[in-house]
N, C-alpha and C positions, 0 to 999 in steps of 0.2 A: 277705487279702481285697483284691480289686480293685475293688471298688463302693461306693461312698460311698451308703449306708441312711438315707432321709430320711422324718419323717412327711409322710405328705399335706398336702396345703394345709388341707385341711379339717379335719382333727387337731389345725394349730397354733392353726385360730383356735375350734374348740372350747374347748383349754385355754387358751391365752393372749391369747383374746378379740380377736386382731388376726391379720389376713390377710396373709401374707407376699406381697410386691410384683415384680413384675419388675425384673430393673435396666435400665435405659434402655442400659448400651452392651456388657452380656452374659449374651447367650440366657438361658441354663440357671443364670443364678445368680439367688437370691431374696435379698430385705431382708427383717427382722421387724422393726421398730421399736416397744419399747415407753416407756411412759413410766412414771418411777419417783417416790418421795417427793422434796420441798425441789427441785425443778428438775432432777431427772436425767433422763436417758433413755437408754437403751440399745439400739443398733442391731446387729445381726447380722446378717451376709450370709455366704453359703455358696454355693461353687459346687459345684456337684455333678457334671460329670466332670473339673474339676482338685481334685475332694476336698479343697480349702480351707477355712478359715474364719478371719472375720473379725469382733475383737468391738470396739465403739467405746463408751465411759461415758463419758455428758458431765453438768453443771454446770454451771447458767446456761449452758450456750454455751459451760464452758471443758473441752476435751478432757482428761479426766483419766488416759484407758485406750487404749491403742490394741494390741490382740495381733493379730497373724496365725498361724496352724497351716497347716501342710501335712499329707498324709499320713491325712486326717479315714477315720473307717470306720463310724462307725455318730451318728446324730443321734437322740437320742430324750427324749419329755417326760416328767417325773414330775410326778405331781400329786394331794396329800391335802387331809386339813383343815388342816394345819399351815402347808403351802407349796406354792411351784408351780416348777419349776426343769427347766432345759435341759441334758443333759448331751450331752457331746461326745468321743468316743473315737477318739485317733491313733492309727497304729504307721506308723515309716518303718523303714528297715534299722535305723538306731543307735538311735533313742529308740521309747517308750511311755506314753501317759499319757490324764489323762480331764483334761477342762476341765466343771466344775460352775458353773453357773451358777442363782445361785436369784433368780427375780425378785418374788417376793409370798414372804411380806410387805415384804419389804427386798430391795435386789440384795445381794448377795453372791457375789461369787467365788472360787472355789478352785482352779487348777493342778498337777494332780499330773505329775509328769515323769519318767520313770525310764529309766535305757541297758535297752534291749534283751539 
């Protein structure tokens, strides 16, 4: 797959209540910024023709997470009564994996990573 699969703008802020942002110094990439329990907040930005992603979890103010992906193929949202969560699917030549992200009721992250 050569195309990085994003929901609509309107999708994201359906389910997760916040409208994803331009970034000020590139075009085609969005910010979602949402905000989490006890002072966290969780920023994701995606560019979508270098198929990146990018996830930042802060604390008061103190960076506790900073991942980068390359290689991204598909962005898409889940959402029940239980939770509401981002998942994120790579594949480059060597590796494969999904990046789960659940943000309601709790963030919660998972990285799954596997060789190709």
């Amino acid at each position: 797959m050569d195309q990085f699969e994003v929901p609509e703008d309107a999708e994201i802020l359906d389910v997760l209540g916040v409208e994803p942002e331009l970034s000020a110094s590139e075009e085609m990439t969005r910010i979602v910024r949402l905000p989490g329990g006890e002072g966290e907040s969780l920023t994701l930005s995606y560019d979508i023709p270098g198929r990146s992603v990018r996830l930042q979890l802060q604390r008061q103010q103190e960076l506790l997470l900073d991942l980068f992906r390359e290689g991204a193929e598909r962005l898409r949202l889940r959402s029940d009564a239980k939770s509401t969560a981002i998942e994120v699917d790579f594949q480059t030549e060597s590796t494969r994996g999904t990046l789960d992200i659940q943000v309601r009721p709790a963030i919660l992250i998972k990285d799954r990573t596997l060789l190709a």
